[in-house]
N, CA, C, O and CB atoms as a CASP TS submission, in Angstrom:
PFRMAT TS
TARGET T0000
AUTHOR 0000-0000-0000
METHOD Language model
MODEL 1
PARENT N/A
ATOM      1  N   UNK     1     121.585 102.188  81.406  1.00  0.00           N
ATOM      2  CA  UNK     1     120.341 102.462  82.114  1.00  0.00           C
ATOM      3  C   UNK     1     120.331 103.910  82.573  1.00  0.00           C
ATOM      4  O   UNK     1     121.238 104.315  83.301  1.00  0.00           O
ATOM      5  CB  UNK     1     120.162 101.505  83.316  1.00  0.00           C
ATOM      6  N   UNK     2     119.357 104.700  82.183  1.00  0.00           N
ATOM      7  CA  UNK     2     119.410 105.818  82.608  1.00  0.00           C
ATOM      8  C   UNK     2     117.463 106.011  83.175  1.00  0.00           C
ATOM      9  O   UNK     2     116.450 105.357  82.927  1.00  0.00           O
ATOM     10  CB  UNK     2     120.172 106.850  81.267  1.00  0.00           C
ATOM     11  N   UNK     3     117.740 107.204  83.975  1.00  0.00           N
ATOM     12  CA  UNK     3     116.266 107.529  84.103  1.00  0.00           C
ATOM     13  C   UNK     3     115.211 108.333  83.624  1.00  0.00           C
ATOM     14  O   UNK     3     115.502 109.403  83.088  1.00  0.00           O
ATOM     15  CB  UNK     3     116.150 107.770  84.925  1.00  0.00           C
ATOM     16  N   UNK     4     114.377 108.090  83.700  1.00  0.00           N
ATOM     17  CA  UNK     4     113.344 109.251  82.086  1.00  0.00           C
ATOM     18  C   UNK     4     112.041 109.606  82.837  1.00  0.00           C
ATOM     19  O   UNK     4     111.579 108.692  83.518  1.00  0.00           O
ATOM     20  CB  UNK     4     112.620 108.041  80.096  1.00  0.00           C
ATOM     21  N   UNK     5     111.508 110.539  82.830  1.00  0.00           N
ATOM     22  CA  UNK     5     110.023 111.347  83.852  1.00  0.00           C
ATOM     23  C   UNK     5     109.439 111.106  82.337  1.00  0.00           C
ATOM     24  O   UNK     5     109.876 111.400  81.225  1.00  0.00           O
ATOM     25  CB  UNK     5     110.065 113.594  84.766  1.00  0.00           C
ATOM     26  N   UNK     6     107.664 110.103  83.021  1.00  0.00           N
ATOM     27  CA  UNK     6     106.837 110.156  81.963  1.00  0.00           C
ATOM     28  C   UNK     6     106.023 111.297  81.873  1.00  0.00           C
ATOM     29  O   UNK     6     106.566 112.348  82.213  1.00  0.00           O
ATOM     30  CB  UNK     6     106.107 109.111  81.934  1.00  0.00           C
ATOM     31  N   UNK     7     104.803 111.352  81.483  1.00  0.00           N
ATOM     32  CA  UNK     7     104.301 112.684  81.073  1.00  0.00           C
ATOM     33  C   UNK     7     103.934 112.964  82.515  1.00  0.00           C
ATOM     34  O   UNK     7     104.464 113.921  83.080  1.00  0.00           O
ATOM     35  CB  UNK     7     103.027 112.778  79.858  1.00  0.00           C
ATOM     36  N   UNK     8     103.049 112.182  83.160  1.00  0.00           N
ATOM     37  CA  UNK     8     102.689 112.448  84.614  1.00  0.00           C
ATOM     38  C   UNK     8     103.812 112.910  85.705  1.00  0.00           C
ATOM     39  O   UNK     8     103.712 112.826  86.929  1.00  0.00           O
ATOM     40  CB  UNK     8     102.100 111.170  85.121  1.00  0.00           C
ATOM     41  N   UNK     9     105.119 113.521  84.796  1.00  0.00           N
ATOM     42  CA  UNK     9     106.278 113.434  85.886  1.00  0.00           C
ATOM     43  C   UNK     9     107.160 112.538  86.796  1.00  0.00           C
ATOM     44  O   UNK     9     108.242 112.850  87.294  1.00  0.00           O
ATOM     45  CB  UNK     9     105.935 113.923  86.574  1.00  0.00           C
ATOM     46  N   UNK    10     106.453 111.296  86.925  1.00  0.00           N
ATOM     47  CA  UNK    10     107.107 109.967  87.611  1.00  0.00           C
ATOM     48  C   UNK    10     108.423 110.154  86.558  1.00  0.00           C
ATOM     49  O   UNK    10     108.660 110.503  85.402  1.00  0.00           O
ATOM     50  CB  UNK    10     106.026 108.184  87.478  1.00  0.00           C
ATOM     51  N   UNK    11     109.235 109.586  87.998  1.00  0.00           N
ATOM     52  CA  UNK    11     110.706 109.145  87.215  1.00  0.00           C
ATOM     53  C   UNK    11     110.654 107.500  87.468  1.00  0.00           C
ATOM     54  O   UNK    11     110.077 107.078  88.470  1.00  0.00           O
ATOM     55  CB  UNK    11     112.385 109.978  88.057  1.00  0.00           C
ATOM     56  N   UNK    12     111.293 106.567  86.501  1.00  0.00           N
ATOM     57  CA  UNK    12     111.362 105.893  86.266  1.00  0.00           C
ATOM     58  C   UNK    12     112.464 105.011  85.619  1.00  0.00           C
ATOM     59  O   UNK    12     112.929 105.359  84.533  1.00  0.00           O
ATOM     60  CB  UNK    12     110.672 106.112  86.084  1.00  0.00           C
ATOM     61  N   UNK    13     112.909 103.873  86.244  1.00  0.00           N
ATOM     62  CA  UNK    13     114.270 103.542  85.491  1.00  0.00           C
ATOM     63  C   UNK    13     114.133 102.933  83.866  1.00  0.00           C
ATOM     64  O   UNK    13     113.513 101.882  83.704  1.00  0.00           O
ATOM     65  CB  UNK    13     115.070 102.335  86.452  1.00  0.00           C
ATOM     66  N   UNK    14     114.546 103.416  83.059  1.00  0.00           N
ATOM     67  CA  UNK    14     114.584 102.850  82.010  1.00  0.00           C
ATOM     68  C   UNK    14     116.024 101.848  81.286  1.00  0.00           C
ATOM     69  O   UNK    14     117.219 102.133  81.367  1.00  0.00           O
ATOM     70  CB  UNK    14     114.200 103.936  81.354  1.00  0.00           C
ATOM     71  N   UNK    15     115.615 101.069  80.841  1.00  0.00           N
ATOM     72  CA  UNK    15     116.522  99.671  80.509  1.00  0.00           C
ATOM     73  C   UNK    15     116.401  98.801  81.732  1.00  0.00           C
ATOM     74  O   UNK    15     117.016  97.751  81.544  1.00  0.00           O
ATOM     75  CB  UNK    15     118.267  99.970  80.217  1.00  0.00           C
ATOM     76  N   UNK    16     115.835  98.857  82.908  1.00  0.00           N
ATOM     77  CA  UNK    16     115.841  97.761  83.789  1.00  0.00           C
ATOM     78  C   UNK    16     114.975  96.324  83.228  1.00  0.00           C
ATOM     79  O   UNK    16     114.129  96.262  82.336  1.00  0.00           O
ATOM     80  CB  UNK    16     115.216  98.359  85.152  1.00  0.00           C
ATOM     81  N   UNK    17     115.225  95.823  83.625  1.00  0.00           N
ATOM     82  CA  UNK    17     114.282  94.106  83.793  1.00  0.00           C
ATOM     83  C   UNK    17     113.069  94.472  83.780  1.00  0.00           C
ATOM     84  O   UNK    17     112.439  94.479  82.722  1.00  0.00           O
ATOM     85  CB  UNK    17     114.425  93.059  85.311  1.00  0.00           C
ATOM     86  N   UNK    18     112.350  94.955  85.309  1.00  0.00           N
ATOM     87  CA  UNK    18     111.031  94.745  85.024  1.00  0.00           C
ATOM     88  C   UNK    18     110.696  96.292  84.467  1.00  0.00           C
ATOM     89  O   UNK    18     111.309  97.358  84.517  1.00  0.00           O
ATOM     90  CB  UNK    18     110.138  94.161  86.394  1.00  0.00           C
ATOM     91  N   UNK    19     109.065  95.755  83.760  1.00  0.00           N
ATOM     92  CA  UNK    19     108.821  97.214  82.951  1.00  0.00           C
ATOM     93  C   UNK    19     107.910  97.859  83.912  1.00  0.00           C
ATOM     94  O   UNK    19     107.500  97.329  84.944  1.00  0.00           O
ATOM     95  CB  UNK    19     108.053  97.129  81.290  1.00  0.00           C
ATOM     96  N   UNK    20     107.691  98.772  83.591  1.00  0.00           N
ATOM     97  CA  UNK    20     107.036  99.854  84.328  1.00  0.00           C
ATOM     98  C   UNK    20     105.811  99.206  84.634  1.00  0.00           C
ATOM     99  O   UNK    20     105.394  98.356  83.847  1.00  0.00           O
ATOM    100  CB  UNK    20     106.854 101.228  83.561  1.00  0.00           C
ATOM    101  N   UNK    21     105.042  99.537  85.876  1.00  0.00           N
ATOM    102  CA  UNK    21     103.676  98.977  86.372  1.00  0.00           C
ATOM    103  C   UNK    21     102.662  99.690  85.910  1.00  0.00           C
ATOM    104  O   UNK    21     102.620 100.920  85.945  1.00  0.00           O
ATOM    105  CB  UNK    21     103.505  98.932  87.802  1.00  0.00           C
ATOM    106  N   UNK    22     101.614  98.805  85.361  1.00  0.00           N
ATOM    107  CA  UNK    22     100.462  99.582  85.069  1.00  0.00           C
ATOM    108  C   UNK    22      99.548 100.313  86.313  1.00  0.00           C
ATOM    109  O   UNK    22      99.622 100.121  87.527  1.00  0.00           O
ATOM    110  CB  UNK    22      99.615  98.637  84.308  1.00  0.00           C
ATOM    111  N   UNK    23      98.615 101.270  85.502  1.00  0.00           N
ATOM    112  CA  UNK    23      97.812 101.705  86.944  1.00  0.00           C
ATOM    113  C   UNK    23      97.106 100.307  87.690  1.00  0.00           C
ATOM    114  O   UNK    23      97.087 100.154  88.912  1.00  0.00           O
ATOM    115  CB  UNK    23      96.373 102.950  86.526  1.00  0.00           C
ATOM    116  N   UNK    24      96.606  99.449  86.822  1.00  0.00           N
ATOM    117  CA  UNK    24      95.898  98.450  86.782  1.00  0.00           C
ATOM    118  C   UNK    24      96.107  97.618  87.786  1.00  0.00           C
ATOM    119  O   UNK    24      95.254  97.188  88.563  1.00  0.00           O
ATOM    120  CB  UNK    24      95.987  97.924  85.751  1.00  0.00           C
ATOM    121  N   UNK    25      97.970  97.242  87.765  1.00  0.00           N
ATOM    122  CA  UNK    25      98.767  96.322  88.496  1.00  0.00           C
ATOM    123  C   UNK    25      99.027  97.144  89.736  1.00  0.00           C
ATOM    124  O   UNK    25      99.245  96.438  90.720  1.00  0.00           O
ATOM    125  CB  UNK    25     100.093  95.821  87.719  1.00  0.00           C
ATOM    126  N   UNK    26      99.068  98.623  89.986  1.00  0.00           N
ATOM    127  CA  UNK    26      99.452  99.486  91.250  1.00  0.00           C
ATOM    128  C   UNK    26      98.100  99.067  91.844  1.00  0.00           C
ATOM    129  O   UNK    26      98.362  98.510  92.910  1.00  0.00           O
ATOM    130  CB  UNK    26      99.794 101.331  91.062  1.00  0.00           C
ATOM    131  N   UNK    27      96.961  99.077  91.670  1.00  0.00           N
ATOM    132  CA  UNK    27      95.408  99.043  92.060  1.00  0.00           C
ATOM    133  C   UNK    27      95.339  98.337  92.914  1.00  0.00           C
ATOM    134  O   UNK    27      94.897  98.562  94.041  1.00  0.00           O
ATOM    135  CB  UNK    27      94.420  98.648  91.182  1.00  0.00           C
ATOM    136  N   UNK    28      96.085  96.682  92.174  1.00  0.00           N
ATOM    137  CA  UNK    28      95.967  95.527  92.613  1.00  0.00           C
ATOM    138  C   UNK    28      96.773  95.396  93.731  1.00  0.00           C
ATOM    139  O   UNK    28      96.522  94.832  94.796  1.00  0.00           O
ATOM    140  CB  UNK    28      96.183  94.658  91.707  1.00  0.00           C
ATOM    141  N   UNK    29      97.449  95.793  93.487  1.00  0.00           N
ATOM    142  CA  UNK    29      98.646  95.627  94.804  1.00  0.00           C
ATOM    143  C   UNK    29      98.646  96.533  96.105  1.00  0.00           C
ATOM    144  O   UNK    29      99.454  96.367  97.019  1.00  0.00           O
ATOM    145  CB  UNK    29     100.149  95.951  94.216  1.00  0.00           C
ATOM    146  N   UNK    30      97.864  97.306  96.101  1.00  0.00           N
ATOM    147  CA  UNK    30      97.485  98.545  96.761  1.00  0.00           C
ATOM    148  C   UNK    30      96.696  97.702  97.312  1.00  0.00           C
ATOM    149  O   UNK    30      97.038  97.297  98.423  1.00  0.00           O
ATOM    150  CB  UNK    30      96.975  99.887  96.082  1.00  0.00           C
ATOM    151  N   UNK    31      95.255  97.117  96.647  1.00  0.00           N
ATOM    152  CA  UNK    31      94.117  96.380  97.126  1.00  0.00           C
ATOM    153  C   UNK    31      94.735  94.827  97.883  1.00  0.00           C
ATOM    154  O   UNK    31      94.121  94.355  98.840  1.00  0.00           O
ATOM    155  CB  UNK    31      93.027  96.126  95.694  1.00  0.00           C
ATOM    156  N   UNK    32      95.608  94.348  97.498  1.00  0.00           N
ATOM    157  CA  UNK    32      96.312  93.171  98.097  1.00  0.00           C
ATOM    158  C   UNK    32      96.581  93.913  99.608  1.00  0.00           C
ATOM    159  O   UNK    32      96.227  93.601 100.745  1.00  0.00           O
ATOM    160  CB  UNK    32      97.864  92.627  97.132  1.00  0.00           C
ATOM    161  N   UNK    33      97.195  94.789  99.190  1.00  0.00           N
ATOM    162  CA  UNK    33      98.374  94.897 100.529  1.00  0.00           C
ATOM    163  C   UNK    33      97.200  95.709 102.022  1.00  0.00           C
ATOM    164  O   UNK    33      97.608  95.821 103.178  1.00  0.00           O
ATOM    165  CB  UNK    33     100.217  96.462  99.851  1.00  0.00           C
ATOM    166  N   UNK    34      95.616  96.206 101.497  1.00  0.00           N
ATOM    167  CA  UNK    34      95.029  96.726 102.532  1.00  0.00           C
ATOM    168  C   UNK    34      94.631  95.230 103.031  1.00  0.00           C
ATOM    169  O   UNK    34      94.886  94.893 104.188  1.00  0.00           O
ATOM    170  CB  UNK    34      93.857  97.899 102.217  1.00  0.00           C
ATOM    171  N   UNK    35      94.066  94.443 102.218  1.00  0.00           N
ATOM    172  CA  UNK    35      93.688  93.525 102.586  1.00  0.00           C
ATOM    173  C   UNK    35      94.301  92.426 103.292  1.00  0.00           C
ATOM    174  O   UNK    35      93.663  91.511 103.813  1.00  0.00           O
ATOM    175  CB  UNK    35      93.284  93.310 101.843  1.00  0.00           C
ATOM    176  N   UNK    36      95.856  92.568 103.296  1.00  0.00           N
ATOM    177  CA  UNK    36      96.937  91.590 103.885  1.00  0.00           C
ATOM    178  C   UNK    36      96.185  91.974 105.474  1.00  0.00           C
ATOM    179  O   UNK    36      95.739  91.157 106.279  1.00  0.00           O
ATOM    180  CB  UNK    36      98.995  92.087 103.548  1.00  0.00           C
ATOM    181  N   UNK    37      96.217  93.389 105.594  1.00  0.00           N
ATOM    182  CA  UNK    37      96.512  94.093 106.716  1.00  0.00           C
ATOM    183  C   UNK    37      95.189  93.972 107.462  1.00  0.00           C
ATOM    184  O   UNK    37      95.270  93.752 108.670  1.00  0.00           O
ATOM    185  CB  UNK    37      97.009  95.553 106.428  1.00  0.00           C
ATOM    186  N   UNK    38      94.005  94.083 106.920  1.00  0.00           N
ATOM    187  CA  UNK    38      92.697  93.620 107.453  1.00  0.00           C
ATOM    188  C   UNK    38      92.931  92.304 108.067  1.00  0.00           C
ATOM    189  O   UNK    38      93.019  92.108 109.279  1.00  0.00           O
ATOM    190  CB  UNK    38      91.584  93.528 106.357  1.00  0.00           C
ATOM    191  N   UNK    39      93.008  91.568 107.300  1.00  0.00           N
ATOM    192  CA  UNK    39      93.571  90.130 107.900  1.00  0.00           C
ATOM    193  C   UNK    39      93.751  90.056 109.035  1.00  0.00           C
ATOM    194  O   UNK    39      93.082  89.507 109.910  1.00  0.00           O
ATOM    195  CB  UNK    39      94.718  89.662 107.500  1.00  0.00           C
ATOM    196  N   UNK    40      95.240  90.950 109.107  1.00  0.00           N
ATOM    197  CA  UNK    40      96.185  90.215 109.952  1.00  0.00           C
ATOM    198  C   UNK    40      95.338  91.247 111.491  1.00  0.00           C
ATOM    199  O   UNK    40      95.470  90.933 112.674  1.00  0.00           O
ATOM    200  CB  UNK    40      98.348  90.505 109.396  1.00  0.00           C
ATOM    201  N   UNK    41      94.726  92.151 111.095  1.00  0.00           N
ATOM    202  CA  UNK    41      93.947  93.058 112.141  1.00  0.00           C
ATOM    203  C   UNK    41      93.186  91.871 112.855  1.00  0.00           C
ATOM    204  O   UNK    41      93.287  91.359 113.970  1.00  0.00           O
ATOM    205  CB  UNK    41      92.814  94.354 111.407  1.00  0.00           C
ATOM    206  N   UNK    42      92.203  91.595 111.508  1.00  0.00           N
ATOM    207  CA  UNK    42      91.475  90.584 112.387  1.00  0.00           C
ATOM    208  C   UNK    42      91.654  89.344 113.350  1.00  0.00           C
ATOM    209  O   UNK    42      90.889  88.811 114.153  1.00  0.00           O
ATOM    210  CB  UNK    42      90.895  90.179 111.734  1.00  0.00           C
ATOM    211  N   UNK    43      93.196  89.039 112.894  1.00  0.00           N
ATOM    212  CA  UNK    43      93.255  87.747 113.579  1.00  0.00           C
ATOM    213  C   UNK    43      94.559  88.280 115.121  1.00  0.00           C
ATOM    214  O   UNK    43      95.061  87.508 115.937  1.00  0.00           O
ATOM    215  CB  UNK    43      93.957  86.256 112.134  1.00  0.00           C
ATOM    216  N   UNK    44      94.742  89.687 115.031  1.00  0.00           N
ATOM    217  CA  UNK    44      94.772  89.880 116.005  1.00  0.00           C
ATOM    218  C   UNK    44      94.136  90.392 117.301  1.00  0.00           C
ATOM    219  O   UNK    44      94.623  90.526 118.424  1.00  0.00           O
ATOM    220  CB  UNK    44      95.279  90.096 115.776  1.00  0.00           C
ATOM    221  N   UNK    45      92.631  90.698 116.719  1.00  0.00           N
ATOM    222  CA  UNK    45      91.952  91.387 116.844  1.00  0.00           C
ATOM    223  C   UNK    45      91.769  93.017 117.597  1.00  0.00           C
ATOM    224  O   UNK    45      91.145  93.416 118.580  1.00  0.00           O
ATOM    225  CB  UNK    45      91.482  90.612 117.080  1.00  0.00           C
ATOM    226  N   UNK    46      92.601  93.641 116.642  1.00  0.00           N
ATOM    227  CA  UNK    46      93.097  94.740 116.871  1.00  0.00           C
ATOM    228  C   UNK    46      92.557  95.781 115.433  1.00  0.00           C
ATOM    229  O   UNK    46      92.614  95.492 114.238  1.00  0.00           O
ATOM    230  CB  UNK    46      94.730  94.459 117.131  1.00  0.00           C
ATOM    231  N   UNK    47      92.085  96.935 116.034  1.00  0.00           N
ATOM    232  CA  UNK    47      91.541  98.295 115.172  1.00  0.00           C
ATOM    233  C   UNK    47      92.677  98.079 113.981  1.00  0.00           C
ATOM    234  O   UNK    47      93.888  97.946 114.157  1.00  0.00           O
ATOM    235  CB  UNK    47      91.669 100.131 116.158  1.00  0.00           C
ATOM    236  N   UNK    48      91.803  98.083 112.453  1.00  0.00           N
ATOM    237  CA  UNK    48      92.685  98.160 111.078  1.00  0.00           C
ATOM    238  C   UNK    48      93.405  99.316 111.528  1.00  0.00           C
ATOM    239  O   UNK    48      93.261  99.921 112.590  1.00  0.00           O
ATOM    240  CB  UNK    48      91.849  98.387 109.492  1.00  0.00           C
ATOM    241  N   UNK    49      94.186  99.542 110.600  1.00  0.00           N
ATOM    242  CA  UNK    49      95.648 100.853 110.959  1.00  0.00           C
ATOM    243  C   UNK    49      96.227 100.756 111.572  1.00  0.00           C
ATOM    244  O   UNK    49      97.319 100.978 111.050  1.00  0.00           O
ATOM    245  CB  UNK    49      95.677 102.051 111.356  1.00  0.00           C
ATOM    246  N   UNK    50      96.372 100.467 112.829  1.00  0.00           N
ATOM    247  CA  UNK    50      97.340 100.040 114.458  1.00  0.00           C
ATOM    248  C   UNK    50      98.065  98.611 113.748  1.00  0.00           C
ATOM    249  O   UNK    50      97.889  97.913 114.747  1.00  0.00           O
ATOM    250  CB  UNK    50      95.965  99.481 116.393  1.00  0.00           C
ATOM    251  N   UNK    51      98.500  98.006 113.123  1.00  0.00           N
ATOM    252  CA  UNK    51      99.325  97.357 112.189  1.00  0.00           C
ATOM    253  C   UNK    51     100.053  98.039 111.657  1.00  0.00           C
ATOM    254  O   UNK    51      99.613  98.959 110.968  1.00  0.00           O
ATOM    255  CB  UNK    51      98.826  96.759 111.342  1.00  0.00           C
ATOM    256  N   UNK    52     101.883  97.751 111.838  1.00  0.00           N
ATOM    257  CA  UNK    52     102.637  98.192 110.770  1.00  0.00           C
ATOM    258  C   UNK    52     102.512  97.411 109.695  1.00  0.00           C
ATOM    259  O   UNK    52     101.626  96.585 109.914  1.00  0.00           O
ATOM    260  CB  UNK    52     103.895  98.316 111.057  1.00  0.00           C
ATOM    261  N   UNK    53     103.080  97.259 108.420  1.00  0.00           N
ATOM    262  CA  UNK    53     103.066  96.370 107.230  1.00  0.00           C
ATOM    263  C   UNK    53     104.591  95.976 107.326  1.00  0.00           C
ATOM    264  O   UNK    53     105.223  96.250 108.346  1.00  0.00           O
ATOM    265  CB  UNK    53     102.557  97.133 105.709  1.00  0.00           C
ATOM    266  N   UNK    54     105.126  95.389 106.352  1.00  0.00           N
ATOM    267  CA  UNK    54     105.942  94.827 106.313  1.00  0.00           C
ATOM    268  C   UNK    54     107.405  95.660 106.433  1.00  0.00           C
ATOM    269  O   UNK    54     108.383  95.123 106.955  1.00  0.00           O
ATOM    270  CB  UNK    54     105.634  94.147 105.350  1.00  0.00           C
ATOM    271  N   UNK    55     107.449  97.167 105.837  1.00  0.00           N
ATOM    272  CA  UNK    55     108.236  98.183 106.118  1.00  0.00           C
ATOM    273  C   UNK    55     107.957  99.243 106.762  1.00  0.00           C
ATOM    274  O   UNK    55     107.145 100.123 106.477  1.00  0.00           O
ATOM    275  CB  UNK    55     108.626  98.528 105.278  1.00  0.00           C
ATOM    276  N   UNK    56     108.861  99.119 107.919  1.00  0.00           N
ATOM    277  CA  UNK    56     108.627 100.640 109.190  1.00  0.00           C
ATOM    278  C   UNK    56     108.111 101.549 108.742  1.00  0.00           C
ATOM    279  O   UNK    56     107.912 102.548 109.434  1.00  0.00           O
ATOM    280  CB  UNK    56     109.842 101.455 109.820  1.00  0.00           C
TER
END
């Protein structure tokens, strides 16, 4: 396993398990994870952003 920069410069592990994420799948998960956080705003009812997420 070594690591390889695609054209956009990202480095990236190559030979690992999972394969590289599409923009498609970053979108989604980006859009998941504001929306976790809206949520959890609302049901604390506290201003979106003033929530940490799951890592400090």
């Amino acid at each position: 396993m070594y690591a390889a920069t695609t054209r956009g410069g990202a480095v990236r592990a190559v030979g690992s398990r999972a394969p590289a994420a599409t923009p498609r799948a970053r979108l989604r998960a980006a859009w998941l994870r504001h929306w976790r956080e809206a949520q959890r705003c609302a049901a604390m009812n506290v201003p979106t952003g003033t929530v940490k997420r799951g890592r400090a």
